[in-house]
PyMOL Python script that loads the backbone (N, CA, C, O; Angstrom):
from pymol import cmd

cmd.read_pdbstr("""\
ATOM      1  N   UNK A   1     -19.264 -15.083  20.799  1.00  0.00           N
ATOM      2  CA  UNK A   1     -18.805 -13.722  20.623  1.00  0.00           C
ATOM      3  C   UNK A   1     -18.919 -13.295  19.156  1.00  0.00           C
ATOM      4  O   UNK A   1     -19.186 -12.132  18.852  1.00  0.00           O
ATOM      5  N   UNK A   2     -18.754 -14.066  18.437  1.00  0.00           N
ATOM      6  CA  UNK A   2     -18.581 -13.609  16.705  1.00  0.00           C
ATOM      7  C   UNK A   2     -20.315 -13.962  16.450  1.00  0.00           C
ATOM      8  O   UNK A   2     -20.552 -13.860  15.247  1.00  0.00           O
ATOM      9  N   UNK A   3     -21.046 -14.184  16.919  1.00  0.00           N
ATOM     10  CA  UNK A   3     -22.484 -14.337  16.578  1.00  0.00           C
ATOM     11  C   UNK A   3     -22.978 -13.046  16.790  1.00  0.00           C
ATOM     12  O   UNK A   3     -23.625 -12.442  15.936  1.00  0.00           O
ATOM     13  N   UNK A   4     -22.658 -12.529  18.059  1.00  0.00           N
ATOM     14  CA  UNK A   4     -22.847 -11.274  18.968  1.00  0.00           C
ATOM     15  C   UNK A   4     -22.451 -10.091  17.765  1.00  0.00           C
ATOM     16  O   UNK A   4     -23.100  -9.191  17.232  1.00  0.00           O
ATOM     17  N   UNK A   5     -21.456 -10.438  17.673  1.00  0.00           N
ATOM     18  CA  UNK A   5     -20.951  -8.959  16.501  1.00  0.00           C
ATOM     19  C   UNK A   5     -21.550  -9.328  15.347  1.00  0.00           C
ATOM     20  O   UNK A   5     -22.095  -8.341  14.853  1.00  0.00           O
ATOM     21  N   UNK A   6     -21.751 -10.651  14.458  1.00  0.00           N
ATOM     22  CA  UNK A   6     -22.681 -10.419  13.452  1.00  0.00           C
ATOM     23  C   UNK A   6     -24.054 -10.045  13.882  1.00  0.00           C
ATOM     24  O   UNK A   6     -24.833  -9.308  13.278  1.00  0.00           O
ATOM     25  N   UNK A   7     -24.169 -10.425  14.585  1.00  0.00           N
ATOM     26  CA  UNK A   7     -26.308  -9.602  15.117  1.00  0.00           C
ATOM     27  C   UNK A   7     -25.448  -7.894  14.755  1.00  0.00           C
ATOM     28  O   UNK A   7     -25.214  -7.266  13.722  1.00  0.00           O
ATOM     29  N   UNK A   8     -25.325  -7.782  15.465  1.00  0.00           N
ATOM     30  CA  UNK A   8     -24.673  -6.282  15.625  1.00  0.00           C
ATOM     31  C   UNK A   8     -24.302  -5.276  14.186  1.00  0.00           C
ATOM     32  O   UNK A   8     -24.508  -4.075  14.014  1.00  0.00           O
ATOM     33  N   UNK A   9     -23.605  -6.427  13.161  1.00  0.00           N
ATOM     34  CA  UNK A   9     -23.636  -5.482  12.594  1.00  0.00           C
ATOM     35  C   UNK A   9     -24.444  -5.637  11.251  1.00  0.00           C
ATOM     36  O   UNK A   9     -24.264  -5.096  10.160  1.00  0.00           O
ATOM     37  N   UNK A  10     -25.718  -6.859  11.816  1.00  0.00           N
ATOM     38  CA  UNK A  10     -26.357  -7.079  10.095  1.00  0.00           C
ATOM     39  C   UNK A  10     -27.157  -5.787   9.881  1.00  0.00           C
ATOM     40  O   UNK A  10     -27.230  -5.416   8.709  1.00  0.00           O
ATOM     41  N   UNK A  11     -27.701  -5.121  10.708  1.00  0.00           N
ATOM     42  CA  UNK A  11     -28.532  -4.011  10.354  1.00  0.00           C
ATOM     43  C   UNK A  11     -27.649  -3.354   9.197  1.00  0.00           C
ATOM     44  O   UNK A  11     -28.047  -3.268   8.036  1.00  0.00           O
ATOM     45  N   UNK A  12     -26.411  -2.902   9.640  1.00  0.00           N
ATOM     46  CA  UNK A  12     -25.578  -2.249   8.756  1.00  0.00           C
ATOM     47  C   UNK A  12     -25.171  -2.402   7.476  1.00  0.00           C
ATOM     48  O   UNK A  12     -24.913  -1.702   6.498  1.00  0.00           O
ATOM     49  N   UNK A  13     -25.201  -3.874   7.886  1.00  0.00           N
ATOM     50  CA  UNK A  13     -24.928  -4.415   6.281  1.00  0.00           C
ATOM     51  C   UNK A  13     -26.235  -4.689   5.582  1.00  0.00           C
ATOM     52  O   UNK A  13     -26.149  -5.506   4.665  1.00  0.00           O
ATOM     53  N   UNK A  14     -27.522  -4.138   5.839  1.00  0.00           N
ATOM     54  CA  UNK A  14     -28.479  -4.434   5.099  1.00  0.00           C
ATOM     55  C   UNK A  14     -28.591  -3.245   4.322  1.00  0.00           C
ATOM     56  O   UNK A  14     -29.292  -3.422   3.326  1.00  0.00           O
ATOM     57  N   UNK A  15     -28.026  -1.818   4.475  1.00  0.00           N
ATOM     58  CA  UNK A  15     -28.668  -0.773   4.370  1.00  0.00           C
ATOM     59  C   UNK A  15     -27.869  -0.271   3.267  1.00  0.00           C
ATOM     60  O   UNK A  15     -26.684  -0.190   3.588  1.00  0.00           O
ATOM     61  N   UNK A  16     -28.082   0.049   2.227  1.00  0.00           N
ATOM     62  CA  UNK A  16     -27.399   0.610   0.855  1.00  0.00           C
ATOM     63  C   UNK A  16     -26.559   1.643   0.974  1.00  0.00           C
ATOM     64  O   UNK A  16     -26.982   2.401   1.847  1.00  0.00           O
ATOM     65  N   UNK A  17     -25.252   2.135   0.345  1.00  0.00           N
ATOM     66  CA  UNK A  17     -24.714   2.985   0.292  1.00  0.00           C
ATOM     67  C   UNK A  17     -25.403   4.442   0.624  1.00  0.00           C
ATOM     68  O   UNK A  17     -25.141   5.273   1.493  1.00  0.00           O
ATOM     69  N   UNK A  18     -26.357   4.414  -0.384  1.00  0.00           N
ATOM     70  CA  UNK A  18     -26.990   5.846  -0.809  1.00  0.00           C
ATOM     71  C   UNK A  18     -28.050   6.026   0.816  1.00  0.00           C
ATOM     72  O   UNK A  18     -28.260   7.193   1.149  1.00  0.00           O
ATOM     73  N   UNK A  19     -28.476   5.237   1.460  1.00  0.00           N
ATOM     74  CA  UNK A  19     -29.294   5.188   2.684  1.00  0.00           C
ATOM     75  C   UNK A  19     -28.565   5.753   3.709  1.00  0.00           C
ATOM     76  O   UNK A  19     -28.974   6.726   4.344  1.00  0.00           O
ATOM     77  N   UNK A  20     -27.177   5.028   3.974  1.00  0.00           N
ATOM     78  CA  UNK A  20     -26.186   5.767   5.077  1.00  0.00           C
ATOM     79  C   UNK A  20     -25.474   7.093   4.480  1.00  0.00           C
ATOM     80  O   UNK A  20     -25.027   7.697   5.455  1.00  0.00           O
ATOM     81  N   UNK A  21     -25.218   7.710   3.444  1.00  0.00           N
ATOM     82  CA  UNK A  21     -24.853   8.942   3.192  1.00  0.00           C
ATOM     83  C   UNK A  21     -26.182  10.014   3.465  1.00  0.00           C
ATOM     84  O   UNK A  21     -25.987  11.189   3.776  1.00  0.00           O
ATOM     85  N   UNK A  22     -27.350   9.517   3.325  1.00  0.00           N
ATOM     86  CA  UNK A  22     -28.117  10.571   3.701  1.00  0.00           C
ATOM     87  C   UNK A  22     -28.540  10.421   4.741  1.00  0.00           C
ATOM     88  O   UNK A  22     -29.036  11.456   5.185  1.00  0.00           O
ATOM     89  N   UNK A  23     -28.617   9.155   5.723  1.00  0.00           N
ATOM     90  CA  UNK A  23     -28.778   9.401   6.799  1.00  0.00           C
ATOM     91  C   UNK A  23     -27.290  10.136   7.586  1.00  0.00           C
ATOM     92  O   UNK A  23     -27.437  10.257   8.802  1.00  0.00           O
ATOM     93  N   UNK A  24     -26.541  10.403   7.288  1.00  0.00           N
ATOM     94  CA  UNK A  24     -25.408  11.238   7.888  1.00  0.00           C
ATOM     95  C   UNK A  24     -25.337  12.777   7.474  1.00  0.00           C
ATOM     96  O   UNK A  24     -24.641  13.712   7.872  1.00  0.00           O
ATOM     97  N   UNK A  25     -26.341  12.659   6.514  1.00  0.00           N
ATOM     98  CA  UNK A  25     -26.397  14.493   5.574  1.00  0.00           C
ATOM     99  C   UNK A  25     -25.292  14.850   4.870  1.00  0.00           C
ATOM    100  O   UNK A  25     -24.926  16.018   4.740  1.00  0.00           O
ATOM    101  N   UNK A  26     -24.621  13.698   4.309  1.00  0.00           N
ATOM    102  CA  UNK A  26     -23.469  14.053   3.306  1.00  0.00           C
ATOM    103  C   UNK A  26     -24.332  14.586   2.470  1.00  0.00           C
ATOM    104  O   UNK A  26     -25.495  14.195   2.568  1.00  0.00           O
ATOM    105  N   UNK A  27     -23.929  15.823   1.218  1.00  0.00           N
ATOM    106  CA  UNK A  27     -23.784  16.348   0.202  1.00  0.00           C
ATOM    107  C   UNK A  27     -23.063  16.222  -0.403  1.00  0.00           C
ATOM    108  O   UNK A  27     -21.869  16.092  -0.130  1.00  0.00           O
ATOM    109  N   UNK A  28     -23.826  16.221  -1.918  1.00  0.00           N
ATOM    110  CA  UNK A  28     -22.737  15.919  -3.307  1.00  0.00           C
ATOM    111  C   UNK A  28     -22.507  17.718  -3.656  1.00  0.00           C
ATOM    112  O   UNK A  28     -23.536  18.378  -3.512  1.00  0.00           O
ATOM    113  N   UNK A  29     -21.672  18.232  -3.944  1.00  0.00           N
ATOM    114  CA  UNK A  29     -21.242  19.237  -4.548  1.00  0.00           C
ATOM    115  C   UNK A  29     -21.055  19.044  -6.006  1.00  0.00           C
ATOM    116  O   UNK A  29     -20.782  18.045  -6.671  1.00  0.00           O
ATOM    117  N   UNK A  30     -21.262  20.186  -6.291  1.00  0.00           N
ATOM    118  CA  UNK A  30     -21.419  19.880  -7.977  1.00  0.00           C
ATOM    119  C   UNK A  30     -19.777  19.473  -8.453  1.00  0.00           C
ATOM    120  O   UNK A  30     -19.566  18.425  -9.064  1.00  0.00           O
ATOM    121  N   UNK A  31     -19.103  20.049  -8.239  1.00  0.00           N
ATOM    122  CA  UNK A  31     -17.396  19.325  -8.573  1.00  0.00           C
ATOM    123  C   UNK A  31     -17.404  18.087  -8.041  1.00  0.00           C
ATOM    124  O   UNK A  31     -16.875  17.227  -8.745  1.00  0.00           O
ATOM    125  N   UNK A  32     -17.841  17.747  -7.019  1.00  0.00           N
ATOM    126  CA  UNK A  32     -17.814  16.028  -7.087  1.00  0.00           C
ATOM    127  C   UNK A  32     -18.864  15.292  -7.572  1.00  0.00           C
ATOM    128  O   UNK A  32     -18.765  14.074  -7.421  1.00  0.00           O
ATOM    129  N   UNK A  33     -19.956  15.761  -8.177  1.00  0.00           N
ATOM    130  CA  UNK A  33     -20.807  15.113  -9.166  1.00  0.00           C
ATOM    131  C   UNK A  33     -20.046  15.338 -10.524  1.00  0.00           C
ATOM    132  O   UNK A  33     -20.049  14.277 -11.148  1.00  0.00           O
ATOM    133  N   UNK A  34     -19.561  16.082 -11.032  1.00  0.00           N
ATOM    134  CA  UNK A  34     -18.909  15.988 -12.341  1.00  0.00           C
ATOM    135  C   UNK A  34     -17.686  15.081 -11.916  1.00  0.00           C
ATOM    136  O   UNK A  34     -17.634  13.888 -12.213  1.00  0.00           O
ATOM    137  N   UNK A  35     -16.723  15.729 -11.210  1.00  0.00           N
ATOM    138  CA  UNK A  35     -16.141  14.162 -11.025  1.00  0.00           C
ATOM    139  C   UNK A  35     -16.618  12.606 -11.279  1.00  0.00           C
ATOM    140  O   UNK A  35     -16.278  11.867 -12.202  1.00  0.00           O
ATOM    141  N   UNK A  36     -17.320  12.388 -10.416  1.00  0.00           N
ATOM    142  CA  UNK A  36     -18.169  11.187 -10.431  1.00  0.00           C
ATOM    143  C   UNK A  36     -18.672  10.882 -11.900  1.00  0.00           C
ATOM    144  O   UNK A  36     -18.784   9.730 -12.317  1.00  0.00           O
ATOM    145  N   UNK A  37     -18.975  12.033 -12.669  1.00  0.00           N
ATOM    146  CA  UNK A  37     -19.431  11.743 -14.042  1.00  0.00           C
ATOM    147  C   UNK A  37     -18.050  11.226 -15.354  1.00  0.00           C
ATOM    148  O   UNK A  37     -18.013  10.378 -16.246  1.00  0.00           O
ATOM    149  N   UNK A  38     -17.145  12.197 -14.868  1.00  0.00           N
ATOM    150  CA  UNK A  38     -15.903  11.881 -15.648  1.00  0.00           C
ATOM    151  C   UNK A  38     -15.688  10.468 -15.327  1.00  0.00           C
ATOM    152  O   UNK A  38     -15.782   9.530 -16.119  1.00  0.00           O
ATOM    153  N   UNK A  39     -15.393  10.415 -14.105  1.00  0.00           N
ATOM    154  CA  UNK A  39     -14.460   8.795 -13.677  1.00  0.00           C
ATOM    155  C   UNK A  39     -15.683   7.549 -13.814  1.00  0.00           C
ATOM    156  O   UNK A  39     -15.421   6.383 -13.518  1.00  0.00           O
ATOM    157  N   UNK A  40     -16.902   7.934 -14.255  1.00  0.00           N
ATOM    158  CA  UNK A  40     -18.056   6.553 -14.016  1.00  0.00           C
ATOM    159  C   UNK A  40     -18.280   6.334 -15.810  1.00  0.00           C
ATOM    160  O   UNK A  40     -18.895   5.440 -16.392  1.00  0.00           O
ATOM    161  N   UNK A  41     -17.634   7.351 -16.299  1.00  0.00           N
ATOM    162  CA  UNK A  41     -18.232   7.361 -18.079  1.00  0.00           C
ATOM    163  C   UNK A  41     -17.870   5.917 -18.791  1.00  0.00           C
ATOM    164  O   UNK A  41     -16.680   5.748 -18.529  1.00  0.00           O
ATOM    165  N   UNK A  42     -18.244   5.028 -19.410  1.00  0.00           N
ATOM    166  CA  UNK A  42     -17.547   4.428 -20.529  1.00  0.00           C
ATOM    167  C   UNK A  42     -16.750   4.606 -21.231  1.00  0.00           C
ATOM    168  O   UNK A  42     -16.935   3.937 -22.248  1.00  0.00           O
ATOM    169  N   UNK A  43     -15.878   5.187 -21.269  1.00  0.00           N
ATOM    170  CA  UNK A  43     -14.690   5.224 -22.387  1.00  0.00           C
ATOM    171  C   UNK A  43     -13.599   4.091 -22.668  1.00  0.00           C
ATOM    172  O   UNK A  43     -12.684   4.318 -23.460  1.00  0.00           O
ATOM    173  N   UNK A  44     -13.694   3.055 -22.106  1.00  0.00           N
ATOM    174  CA  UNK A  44     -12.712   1.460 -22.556  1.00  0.00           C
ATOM    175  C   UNK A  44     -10.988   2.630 -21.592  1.00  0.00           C
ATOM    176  O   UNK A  44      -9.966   2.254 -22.165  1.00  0.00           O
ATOM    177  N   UNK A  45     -10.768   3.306 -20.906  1.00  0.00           N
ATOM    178  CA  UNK A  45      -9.904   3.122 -20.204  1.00  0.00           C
ATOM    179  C   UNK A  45     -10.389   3.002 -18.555  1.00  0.00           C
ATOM    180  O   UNK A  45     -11.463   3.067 -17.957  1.00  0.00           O
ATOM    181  N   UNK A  46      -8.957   2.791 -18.187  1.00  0.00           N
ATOM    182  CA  UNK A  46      -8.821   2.196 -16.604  1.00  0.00           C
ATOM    183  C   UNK A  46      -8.671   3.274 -16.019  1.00  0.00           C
ATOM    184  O   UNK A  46      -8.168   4.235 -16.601  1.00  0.00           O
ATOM    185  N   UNK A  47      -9.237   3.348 -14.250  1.00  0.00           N
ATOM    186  CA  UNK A  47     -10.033   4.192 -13.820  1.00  0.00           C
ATOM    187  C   UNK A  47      -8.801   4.914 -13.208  1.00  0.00           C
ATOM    188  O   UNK A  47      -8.992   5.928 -12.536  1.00  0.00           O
ATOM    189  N   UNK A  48      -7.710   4.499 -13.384  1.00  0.00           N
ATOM    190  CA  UNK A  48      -6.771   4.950 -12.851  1.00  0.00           C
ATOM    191  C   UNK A  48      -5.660   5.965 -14.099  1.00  0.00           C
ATOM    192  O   UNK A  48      -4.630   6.586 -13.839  1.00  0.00           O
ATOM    193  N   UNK A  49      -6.172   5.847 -15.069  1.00  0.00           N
ATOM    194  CA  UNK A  49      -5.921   6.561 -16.398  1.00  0.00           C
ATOM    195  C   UNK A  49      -6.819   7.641 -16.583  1.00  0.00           C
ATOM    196  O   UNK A  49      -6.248   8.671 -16.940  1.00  0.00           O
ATOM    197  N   UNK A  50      -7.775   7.707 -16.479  1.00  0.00           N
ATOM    198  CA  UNK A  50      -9.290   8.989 -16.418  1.00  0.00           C
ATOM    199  C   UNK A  50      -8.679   9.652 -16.217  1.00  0.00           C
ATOM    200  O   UNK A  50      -8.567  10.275 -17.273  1.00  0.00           O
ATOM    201  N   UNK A  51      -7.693  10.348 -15.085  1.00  0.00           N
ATOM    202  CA  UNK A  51      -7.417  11.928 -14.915  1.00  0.00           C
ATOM    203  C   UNK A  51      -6.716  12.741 -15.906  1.00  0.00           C
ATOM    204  O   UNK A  51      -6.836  13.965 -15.957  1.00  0.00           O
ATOM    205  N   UNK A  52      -6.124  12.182 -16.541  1.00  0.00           N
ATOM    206  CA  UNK A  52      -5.734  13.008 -17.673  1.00  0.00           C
ATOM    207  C   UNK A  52      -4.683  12.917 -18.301  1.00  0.00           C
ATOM    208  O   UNK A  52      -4.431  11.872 -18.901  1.00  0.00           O
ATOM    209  N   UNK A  53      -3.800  14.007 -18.316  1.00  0.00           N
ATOM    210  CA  UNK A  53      -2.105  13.624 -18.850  1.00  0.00           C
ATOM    211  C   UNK A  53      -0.971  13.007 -17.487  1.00  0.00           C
ATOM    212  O   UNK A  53      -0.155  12.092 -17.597  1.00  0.00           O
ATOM    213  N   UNK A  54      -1.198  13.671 -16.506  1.00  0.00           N
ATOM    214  CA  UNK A  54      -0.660  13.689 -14.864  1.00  0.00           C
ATOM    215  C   UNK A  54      -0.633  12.068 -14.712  1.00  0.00           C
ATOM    216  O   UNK A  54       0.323  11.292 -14.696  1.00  0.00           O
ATOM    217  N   UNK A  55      -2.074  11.836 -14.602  1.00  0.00           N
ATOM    218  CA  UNK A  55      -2.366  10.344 -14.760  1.00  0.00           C
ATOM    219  C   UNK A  55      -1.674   9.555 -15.297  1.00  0.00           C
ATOM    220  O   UNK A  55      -1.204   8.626 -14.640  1.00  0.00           O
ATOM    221  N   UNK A  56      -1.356   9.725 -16.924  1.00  0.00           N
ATOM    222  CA  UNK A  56      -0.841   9.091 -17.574  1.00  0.00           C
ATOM    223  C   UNK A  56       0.701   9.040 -16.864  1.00  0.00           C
ATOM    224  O   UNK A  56       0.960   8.168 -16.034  1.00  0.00           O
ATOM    225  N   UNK A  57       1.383   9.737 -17.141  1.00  0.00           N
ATOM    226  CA  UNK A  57       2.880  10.568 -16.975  1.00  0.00           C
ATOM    227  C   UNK A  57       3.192   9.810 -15.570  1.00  0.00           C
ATOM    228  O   UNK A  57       4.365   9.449 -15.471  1.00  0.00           O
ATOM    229  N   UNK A  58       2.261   9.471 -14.349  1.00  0.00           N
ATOM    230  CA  UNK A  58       2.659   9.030 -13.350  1.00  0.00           C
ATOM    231  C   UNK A  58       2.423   7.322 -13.590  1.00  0.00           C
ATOM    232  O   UNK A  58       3.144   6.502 -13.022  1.00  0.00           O
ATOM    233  N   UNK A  59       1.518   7.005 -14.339  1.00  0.00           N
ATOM    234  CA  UNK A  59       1.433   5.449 -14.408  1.00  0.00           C
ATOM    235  C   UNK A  59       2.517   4.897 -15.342  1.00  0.00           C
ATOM    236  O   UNK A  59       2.707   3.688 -15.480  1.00  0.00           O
ATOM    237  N   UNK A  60       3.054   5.626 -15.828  1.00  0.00           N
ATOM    238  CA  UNK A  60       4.214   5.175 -16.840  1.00  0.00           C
ATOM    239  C   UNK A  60       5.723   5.260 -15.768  1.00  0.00           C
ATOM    240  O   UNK A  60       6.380   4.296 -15.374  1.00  0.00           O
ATOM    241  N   UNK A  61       5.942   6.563 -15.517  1.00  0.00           N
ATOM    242  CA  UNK A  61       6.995   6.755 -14.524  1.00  0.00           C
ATOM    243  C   UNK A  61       6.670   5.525 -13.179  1.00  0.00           C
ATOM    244  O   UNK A  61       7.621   5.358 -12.415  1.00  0.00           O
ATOM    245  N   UNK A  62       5.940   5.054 -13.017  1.00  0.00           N
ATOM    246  CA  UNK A  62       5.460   4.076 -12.300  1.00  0.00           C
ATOM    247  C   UNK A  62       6.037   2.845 -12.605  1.00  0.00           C
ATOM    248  O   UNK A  62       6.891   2.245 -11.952  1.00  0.00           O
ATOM    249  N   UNK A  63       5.447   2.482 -13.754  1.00  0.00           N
ATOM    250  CA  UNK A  63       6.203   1.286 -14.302  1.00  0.00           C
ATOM    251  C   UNK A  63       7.657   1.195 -14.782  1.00  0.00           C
ATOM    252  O   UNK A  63       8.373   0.211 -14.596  1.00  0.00           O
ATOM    253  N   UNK A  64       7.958   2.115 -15.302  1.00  0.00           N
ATOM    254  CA  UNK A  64       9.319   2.430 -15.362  1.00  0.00           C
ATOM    255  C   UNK A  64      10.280   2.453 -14.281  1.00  0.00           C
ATOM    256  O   UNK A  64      11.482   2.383 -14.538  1.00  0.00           O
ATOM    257  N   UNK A  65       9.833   2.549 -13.033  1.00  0.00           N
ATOM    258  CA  UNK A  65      10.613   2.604 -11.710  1.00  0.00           C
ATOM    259  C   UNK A  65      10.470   0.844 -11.255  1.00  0.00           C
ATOM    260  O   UNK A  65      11.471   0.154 -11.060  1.00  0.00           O
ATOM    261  N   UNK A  66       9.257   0.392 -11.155  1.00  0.00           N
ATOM    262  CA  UNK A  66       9.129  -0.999 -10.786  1.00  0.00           C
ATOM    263  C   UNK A  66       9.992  -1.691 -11.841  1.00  0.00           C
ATOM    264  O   UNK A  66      10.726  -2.519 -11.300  1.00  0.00           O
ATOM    265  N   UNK A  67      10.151  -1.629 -13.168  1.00  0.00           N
ATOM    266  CA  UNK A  67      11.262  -2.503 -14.057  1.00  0.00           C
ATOM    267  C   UNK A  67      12.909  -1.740 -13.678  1.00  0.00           C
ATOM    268  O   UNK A  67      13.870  -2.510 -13.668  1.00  0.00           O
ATOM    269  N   UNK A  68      13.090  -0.629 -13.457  1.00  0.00           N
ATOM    270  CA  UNK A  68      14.448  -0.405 -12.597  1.00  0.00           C
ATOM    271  C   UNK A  68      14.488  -1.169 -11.160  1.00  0.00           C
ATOM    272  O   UNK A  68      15.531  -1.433 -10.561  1.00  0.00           O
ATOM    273  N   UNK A  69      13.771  -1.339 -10.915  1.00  0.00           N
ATOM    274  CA  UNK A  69      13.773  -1.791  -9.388  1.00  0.00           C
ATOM    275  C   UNK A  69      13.986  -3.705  -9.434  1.00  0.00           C
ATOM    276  O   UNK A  69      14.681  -4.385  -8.679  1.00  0.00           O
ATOM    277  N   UNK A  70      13.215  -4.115 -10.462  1.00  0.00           N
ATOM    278  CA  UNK A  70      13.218  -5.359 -10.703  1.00  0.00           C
ATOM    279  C   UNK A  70      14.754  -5.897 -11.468  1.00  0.00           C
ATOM    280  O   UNK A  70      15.446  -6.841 -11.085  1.00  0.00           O
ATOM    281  N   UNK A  71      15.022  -4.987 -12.642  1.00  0.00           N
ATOM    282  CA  UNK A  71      16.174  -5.092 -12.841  1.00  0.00           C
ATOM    283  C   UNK A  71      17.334  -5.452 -12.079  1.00  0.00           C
ATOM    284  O   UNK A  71      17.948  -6.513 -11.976  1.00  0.00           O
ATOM    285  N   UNK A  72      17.558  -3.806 -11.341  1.00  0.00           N
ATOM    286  CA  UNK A  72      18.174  -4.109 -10.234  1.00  0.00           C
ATOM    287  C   UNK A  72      18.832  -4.969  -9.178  1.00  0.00           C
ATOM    288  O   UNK A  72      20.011  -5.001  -8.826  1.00  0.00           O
ATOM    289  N   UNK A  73      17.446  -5.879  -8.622  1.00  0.00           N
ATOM    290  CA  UNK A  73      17.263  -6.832  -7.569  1.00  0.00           C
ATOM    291  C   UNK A  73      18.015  -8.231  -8.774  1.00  0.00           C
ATOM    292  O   UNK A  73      18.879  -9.021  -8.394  1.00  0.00           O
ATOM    293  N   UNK A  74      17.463  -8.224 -10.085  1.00  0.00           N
ATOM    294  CA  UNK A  74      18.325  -9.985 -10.428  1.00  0.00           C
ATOM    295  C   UNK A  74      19.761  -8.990 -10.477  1.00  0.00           C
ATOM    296  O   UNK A  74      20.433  -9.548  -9.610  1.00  0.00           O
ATOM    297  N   UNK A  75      20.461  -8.041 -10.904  1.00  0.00           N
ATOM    298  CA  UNK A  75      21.545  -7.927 -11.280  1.00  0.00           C
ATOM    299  C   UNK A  75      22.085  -7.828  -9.797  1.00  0.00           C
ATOM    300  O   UNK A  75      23.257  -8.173  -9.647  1.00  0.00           O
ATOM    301  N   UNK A  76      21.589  -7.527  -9.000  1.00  0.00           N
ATOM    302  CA  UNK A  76      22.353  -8.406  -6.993  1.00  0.00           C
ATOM    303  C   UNK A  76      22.365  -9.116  -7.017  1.00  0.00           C
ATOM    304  O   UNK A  76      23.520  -9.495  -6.822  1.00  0.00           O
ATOM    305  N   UNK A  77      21.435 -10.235  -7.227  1.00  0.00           N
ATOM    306  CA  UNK A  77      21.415 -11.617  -6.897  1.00  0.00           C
ATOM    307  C   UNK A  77      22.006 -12.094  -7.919  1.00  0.00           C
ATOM    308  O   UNK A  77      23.044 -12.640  -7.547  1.00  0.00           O
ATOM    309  N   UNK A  78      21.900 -12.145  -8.747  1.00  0.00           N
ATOM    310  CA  UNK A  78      22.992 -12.206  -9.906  1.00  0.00           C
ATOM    311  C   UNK A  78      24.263 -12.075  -9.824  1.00  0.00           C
ATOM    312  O   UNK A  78      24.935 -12.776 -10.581  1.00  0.00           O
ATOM    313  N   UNK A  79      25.000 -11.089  -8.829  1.00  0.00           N
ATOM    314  CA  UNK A  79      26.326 -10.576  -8.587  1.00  0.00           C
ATOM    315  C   UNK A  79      26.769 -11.337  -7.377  1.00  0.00           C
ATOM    316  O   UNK A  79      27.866 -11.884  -7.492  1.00  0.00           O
ATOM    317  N   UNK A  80      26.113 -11.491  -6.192  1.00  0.00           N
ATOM    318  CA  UNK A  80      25.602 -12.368  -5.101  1.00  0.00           C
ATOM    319  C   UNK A  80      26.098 -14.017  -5.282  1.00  0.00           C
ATOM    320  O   UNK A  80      26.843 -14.617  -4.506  1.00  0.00           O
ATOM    321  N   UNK A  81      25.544 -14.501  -6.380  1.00  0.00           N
ATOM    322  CA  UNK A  81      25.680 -15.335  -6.681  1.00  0.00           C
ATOM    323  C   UNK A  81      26.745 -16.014  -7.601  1.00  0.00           C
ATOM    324  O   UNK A  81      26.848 -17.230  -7.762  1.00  0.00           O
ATOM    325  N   UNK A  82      27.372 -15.239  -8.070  1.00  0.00           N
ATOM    326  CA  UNK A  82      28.235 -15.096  -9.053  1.00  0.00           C
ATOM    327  C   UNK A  82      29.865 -14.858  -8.443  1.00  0.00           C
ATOM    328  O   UNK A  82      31.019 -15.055  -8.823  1.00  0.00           O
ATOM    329  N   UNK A  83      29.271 -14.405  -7.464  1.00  0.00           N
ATOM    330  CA  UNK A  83      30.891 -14.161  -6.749  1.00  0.00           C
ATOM    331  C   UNK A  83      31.405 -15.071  -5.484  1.00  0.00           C
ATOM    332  O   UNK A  83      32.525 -14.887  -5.006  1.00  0.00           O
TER     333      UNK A  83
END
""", "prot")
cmd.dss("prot")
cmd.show_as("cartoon", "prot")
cmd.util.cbc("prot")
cmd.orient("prot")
């Protein structure tokens, strides 16, 4: 059975990204080619930083919630344990 589904799906996996988007007639729009240009550029940051200030402002408030959250959890178990 698992031989059956790899026959099945090597065609698929032979065929390049860019081959199955045009065989489906996707289009790039020019806002998602500049996209694509912003987020593919070299600039030495992480791809999850590229969008801008928003970006920033949420990856920080991000981490800032996971160290409240971590905090948190030893000062239970901490209290948990303690009592």
């Amino acid at each position: 059975m698992q031989r059956n589904l790899i026959n099945k799906l090597r065609p698929l996996l032979r065929q390049s990204p860019i081959k199955m988007s045009e065989a489906g007639g996707a289009k790039i729009t020019p806002k998602m080619a500049n996209l694509q240009k912003k987020f593919q550029e070299d600039n030495d940051k992480p791809v999850f930083l590229k969008g801008g200030g928003m970006d920033n402002i949420l990856f920080i408030l991000t981490l800032v919630l996971c160290v409240v959250g971590v905090v948190g959890d030893v000062l239970l178990w901490f209290s948990y344990i303690l009592a």
